[in-house]
C-alpha positions as CSV (number, residue, x, y, z in Angstrom):
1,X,0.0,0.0,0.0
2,X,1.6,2.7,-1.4
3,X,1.0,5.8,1.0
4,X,1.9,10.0,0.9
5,X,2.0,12.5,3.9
6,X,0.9,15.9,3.2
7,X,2.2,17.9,6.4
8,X,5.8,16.8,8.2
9,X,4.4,18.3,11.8
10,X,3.7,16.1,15.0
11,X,1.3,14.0,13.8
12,X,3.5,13.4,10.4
13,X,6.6,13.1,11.5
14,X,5.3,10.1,14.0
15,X,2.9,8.4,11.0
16,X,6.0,8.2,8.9
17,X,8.4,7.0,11.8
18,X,5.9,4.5,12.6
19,X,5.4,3.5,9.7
20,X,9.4,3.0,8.7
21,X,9.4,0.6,11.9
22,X,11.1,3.6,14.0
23,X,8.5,3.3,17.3
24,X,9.5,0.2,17.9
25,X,6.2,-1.7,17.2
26,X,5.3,-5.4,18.0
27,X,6.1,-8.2,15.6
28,X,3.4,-8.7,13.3
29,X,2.3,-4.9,13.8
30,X,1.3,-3.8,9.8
31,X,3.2,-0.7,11.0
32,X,6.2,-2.3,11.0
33,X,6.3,-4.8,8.6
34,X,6.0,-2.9,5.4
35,X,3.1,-3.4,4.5
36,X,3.0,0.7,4.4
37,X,5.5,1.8,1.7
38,X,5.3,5.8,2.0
39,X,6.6,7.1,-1.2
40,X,6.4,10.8,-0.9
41,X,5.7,13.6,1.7
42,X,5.1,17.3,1.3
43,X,5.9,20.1,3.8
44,X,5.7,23.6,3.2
45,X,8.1,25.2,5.7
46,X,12.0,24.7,6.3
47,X,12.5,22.6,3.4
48,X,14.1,18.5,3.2
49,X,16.8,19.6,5.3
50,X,14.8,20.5,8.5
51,X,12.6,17.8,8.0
52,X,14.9,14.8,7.6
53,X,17.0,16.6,10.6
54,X,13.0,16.9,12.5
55,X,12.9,12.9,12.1
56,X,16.1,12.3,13.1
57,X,16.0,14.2,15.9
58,X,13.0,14.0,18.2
59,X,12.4,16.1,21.5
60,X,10.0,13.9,22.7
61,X,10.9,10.0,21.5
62,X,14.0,10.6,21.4
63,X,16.6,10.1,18.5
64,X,15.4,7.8,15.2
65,X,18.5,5.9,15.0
66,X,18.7,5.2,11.1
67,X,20.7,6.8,8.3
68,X,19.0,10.2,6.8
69,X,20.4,11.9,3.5
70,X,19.0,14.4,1.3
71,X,19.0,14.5,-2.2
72,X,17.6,17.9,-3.9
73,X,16.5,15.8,-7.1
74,X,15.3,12.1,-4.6
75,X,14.4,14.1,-2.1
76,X,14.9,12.3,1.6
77,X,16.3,9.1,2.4
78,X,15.6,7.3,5.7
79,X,17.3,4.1,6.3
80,X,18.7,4.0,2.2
81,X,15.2,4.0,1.1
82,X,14.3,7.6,-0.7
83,X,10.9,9.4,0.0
84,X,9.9,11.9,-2.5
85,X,9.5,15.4,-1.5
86,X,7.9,18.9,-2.5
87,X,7.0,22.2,-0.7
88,X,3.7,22.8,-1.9
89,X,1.0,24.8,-0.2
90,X,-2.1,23.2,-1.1
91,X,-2.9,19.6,-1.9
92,X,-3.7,20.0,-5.3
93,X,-0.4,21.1,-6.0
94,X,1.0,18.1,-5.5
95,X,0.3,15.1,-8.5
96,X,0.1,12.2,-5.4
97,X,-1.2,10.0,-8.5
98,X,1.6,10.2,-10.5
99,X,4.2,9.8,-7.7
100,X,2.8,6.6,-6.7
101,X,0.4,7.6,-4.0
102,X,-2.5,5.2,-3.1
103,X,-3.5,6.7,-0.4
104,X,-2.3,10.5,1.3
105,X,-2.5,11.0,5.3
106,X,-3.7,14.8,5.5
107,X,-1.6,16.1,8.8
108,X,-1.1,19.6,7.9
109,X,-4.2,20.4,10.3
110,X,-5.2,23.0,7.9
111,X,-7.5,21.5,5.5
112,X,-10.3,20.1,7.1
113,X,-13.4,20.7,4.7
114,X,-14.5,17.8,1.9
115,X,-14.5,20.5,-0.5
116,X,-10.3,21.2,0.0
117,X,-9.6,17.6,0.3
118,X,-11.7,16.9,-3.3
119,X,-8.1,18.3,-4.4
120,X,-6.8,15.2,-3.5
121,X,-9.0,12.7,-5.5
122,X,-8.6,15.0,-8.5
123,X,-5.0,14.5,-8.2
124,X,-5.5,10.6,-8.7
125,X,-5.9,9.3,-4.7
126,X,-8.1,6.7,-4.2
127,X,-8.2,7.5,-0.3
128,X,-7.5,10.3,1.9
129,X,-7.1,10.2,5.8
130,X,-7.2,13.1,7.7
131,X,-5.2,13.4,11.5
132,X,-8.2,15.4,12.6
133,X,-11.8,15.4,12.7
134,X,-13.8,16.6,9.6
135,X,-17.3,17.7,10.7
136,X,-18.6,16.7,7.5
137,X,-21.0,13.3,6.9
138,X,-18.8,12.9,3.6
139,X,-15.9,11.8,6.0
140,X,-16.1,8.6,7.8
141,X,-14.7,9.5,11.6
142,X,-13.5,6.0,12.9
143,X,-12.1,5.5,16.4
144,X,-10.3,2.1,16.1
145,X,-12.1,-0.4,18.1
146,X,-15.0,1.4,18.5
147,X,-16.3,1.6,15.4
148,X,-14.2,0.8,12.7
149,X,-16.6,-2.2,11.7
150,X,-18.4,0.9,9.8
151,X,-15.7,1.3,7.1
152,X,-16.8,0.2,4.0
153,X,-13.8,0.2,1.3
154,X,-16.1,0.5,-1.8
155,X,-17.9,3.5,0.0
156,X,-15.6,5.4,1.7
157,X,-12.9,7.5,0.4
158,X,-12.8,9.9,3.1
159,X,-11.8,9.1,6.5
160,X,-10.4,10.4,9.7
161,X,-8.5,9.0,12.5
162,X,-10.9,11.7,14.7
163,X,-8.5,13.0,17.1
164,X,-6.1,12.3,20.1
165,X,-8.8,12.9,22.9
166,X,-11.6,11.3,21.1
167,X,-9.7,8.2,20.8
168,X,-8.9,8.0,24.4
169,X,-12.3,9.1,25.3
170,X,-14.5,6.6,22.7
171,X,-13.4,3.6,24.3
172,X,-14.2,4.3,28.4
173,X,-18.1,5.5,26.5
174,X,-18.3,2.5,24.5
175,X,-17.8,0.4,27.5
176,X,-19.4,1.9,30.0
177,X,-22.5,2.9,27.4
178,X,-23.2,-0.3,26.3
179,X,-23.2,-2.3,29.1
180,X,-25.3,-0.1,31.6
181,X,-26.0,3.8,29.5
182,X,-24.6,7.1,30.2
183,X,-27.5,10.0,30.6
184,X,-25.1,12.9,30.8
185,X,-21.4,13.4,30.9
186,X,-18.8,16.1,31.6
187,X,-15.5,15.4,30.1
188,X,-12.1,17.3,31.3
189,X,-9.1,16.6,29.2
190,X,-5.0,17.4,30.7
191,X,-3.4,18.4,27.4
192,X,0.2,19.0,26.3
193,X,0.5,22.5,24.5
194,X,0.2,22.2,20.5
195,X,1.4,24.5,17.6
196,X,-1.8,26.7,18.6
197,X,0.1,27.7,22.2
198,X,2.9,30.3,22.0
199,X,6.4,29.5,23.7
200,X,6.7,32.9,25.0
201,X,3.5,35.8,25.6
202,X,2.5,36.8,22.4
203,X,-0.6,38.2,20.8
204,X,-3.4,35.8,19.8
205,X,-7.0,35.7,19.5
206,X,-8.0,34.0,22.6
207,X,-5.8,35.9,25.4
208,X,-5.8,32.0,26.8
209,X,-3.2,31.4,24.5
210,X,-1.4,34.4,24.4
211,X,0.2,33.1,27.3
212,X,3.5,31.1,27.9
213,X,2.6,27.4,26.9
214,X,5.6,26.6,29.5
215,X,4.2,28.4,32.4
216,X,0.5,28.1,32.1
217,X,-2.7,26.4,32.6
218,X,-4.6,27.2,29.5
219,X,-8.4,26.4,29.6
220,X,-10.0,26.0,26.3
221,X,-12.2,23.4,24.2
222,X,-12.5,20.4,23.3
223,X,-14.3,18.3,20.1
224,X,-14.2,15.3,21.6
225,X,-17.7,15.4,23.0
226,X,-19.2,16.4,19.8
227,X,-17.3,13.3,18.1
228,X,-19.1,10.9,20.5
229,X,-22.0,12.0,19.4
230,X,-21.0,11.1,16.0
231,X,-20.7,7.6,17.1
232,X,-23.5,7.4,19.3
233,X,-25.6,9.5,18.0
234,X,-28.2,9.1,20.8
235,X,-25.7,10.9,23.0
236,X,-25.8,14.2,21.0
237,X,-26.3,17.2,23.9
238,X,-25.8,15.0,26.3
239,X,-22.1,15.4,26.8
240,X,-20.0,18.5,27.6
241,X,-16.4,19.3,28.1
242,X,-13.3,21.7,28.1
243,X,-9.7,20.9,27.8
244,X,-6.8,22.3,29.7
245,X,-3.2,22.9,28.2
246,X,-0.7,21.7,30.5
247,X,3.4,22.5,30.4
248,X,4.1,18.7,29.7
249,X,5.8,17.3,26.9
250,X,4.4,14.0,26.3
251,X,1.1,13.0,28.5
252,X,-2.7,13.7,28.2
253,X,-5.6,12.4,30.6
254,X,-9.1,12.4,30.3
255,X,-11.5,12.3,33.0
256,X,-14.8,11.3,32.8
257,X,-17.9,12.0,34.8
258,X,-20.8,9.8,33.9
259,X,-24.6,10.4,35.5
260,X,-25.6,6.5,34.7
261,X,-29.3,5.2,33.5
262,X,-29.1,2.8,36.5
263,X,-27.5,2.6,39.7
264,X,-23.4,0.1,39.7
265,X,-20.7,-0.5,41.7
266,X,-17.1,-0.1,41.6
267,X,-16.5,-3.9,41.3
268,X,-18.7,-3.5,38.1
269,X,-17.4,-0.9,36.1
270,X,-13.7,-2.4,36.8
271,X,-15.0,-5.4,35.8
272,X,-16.2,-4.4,32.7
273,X,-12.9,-2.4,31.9
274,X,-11.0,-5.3,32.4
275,X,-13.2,-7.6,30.6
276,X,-13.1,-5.5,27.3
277,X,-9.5,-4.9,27.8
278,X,-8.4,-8.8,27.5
279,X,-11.5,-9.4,24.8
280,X,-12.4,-6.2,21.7
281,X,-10.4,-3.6,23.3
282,X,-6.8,-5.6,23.3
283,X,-4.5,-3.3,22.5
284,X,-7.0,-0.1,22.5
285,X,-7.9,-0.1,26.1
């Protein structure tokens, strides 16, 4: 499967790395057995330089110890295999079809709509994942283990991976849903800073973020409520939540308050964690 990245941020950098067996994934694991073959990636800012010295070199999981050149004609080479490269600013920019691409992971964060990812298909994709919620029915939102049995392969072309809270949040409502039926919920997610924080005070929008990301708590929202609801749509309204940015590099939490359609215990609700933990969460939950 022969798969482009449009976007060399967080969320790219880590799809590729994962995919080139660099997060040292379990035997067996499709993202490390090659069954992925990325064949080109496109990033806007700093060029192949910064980004093969981005990979090479990470903050947070530490160094990807593998051989990186770059090649202005090849473009970037990780472990002797070459990855095609271009600086474009908009997807249709780029002819994915012709380079090879099967499928193109959209992790730029910017283009979120169906109509700016259509660019995409007209440039020969047959499938486009986005590393963010589309609030679109054209896109397919799947949460892996919660409702991935949805995806139909002749049907969809547009999916998303929904995003980082959503996936720790779907499995704890699936669980705790299914077996005994949430009413209402107030979600609170602990979250690292993202590009949308500033390092140092500077001017933004919300004054929330115009504060140091290194120094402060930063209240603001969260999707991940609204992206239940797109799973379980009988829980539209019913759930609320915020999100606070935290000055930590590499951990989120999610906590969940849950008004319940009938009275349980605590030796319940563990027991149900546990039990969809060894059974159709392994490995999610």
């Amino acid at each position: 499967m022969r798969v482009g990245i449009n976007g060399m941020g967080r969320m790219g950098r880590l799809a590729l790395r994962a995919a080139l067996g660099g997060m040292h994934r379990a035997k067996g694991d499709p993202r490390a057995d090659g069954r992925l073959d990325v064949v080109h990636v496109n990033e806007i800012k700093g060029g192949a330089a910064a980004t093969a010295h981005l990979l090479e070199f990470d903050s947070i999981h530490g160094r990807w110890h593998t051989s990186f050149e770059v090649d202005d004609e090849k473009g970037i080479a990780v472990g002797g295999k070459y990855l095609g490269f271009t600086s474009a600013a908009t997807p249709g920019e780029v002819a994915w079809g012709d380079l090879g691409c099967d499928i193109v992971l959209e992790c730029t964060g910017k283009f979120l709509k169906p109509e700016q990812l259509d660019a995409y298909f007209q440039r020969g994709v047959k499938r486009v994942i986005v590393a963010a919620p589309v609030k679109d029915g054209r896109a397919l939102n799947v949460v892996v283990g919660v409702n991935d049995n949805l995806y139909e392969p002749d049907r969809h072309r547009l999916l998303t991976a929904a995003s980082c809270t959503t996936n720790c949040l779907a499995p704890v409502v699936k669980v705790i849903h299914e077996a005994i039926g949430i009413d209402h919920g107030q979600i609170t997610t602990i979250h690292d800073p993202t590009n949308t924080n500033v390092v140092v005070d500077s001017p933004h929008k919300d004054l929330r973020r115009a504060r140091s990301a290194m120094l402060s708590l930063s209240p603001t929202t969260t999707g991940s409520a609204t992206a239940i609801a797109l799973i379980y749509p009988e829980l539209k309204g019913r759930l609320n939540g915020h999100a606070v940015r935290a000055p930590v590099l590499n951990a989120s939490l999610t906590d969940c308050v849950f008004e319940l359609k009938r009275p349980t215990t605590e030796a319940e609700v563990n027991g149900l964690f546990e039990a969809a933990a060894r059974g159709p969460l392994a490995g999610v939950l």
